[in-house]
LUMMAR-550738 format. One record per atom (N, C-alpha, C): residue number from 1; atom name; x, y negated, z negated. Coordinates in steps of 0.2 Angstrom, whole numbers, m for minus. Layout:
// residues N
NUM / CA / X / Y / Z
...
This chain:
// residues 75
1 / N / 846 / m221 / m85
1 / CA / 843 / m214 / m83
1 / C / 848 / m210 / m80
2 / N / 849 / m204 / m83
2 / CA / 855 / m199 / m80
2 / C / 853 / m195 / m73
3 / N / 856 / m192 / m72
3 / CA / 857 / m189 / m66
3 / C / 850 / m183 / m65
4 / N / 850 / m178 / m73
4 / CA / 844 / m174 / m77
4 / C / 838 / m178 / m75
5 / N / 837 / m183 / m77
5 / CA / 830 / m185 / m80
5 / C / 828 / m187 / m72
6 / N / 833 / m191 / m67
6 / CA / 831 / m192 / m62
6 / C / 827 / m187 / m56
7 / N / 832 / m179 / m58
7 / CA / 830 / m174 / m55
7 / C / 822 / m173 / m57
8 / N / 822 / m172 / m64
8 / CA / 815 / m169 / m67
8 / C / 809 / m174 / m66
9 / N / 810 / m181 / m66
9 / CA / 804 / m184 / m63
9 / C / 803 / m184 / m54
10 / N / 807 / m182 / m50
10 / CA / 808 / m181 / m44
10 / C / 802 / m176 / m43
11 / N / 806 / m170 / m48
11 / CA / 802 / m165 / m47
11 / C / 796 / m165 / m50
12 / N / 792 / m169 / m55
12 / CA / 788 / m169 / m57
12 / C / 781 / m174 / m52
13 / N / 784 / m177 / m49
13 / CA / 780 / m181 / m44
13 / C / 778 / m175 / m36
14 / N / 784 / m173 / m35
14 / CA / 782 / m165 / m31
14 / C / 778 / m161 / m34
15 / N / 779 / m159 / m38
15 / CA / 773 / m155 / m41
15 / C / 766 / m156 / m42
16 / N / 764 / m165 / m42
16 / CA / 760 / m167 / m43
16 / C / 757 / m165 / m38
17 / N / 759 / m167 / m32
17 / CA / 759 / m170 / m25
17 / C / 755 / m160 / m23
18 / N / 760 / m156 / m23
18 / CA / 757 / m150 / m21
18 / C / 753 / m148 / m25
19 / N / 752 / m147 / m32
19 / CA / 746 / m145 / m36
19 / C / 740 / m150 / m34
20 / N / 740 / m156 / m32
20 / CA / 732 / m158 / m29
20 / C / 732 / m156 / m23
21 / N / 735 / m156 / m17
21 / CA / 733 / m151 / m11
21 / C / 733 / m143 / m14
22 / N / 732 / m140 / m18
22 / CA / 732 / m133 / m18
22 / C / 725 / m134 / m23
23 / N / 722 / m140 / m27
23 / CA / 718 / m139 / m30
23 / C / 710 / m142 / m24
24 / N / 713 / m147 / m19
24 / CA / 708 / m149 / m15
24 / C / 705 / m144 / m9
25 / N / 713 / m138 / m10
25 / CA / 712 / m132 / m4
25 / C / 707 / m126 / m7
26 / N / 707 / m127 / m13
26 / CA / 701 / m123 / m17
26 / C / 694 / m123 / m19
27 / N / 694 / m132 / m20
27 / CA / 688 / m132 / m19
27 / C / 684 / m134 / m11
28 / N / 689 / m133 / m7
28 / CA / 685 / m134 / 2
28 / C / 683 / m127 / 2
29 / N / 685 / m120 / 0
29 / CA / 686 / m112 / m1
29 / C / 682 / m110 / m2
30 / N / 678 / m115 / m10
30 / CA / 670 / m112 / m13
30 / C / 665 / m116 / m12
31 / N / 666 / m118 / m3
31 / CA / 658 / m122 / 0
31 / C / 655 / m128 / m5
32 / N / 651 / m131 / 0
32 / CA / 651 / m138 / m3
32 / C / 646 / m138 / m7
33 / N / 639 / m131 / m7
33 / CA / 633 / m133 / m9
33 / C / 636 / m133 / m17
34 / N / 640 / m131 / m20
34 / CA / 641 / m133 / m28
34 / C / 641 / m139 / m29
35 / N / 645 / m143 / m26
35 / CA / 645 / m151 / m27
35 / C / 639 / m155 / m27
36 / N / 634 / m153 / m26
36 / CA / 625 / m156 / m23
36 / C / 621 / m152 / m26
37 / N / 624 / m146 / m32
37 / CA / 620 / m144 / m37
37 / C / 614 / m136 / m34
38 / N / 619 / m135 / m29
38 / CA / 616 / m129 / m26
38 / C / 615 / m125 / m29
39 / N / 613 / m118 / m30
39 / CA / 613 / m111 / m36
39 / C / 620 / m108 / m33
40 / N / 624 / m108 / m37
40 / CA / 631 / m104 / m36
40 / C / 632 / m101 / m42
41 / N / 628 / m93 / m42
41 / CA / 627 / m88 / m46
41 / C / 630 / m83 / m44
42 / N / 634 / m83 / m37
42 / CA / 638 / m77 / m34
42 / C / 643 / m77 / m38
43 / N / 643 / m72 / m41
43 / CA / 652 / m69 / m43
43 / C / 656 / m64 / m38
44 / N / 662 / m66 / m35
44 / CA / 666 / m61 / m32
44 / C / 673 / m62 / m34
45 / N / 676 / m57 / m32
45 / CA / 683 / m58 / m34
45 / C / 687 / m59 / m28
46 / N / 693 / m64 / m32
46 / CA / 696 / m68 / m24
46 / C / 701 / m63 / m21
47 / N / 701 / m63 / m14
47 / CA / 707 / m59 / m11
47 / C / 711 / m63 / m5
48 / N / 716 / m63 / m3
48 / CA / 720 / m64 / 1
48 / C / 724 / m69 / m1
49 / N / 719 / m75 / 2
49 / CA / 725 / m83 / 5
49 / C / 721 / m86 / m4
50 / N / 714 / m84 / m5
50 / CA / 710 / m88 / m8
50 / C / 714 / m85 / m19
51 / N / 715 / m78 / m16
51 / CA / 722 / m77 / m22
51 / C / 728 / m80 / m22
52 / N / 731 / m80 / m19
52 / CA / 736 / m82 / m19
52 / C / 736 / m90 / m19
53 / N / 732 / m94 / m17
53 / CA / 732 / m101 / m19
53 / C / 729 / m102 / m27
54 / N / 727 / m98 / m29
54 / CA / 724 / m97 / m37
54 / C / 732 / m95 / m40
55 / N / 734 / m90 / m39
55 / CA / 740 / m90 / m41
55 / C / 744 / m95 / m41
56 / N / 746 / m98 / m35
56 / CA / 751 / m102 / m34
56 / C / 749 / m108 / m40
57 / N / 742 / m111 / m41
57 / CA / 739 / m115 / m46
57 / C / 741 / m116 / m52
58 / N / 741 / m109 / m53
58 / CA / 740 / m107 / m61
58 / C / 750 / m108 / m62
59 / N / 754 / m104 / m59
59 / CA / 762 / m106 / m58
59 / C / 764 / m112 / m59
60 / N / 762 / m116 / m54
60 / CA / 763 / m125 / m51
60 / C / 762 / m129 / m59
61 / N / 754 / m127 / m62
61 / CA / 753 / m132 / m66
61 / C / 757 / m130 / m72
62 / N / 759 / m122 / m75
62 / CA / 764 / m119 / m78
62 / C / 772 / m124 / m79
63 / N / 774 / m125 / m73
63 / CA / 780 / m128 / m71
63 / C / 778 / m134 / m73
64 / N / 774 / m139 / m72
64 / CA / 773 / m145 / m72
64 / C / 774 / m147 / m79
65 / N / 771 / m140 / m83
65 / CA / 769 / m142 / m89
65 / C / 777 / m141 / m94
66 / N / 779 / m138 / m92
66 / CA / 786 / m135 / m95
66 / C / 791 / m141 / m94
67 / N / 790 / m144 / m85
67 / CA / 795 / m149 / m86
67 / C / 794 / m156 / m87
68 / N / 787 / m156 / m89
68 / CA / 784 / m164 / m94
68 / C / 786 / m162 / m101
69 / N / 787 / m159 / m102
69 / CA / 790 / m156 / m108
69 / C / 796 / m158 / m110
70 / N / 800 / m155 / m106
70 / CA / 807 / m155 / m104
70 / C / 808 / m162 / m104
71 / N / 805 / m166 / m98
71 / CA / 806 / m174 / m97
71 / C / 806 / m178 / m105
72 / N / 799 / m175 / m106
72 / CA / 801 / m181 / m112
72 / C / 804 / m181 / m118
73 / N / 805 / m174 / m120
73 / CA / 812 / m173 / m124
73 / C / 818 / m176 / m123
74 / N / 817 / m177 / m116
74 / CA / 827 / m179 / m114
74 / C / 826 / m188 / m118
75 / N / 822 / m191 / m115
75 / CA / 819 / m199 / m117
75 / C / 822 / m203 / m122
């Protein structure tokens, strides 16, 4: 295993690590009654911390997806 594939699976494990705390920090964000089949018919649009953790998601799993890619071409 080269020096490349070492770094890329490093980083693939960090990625993974931060994309499930930014995934379990969103759904604490949209209240528990969803989980227990509550009526969550509200639509709003996200702002602040609750954007920017959506963002950050959508990038994270982007990257993740580019350097699983990358990983296992190297193989």
């Amino acid at each position: 295993m080269n020096t490349l594939q070492t770094v890329l699976l490093i980083s693939q494990v960090i990625l993974s690590v931060v994309l499930t705390v930014l995934v379990v920090l969103q759904s604490q964000n949209s209240g528990a009654g969803g989980m227990f089949g509550a009526d969550t018919t509200v639509y709003r649009t996200k702002r602040g911390l609750e954007k920017t953790l959506y963002q950050a998601t959508i990038a994270l799993a982007a990257l993740f997806f580019i350097i699983s890619i990358v990983a296992a071409a190297l193989i």
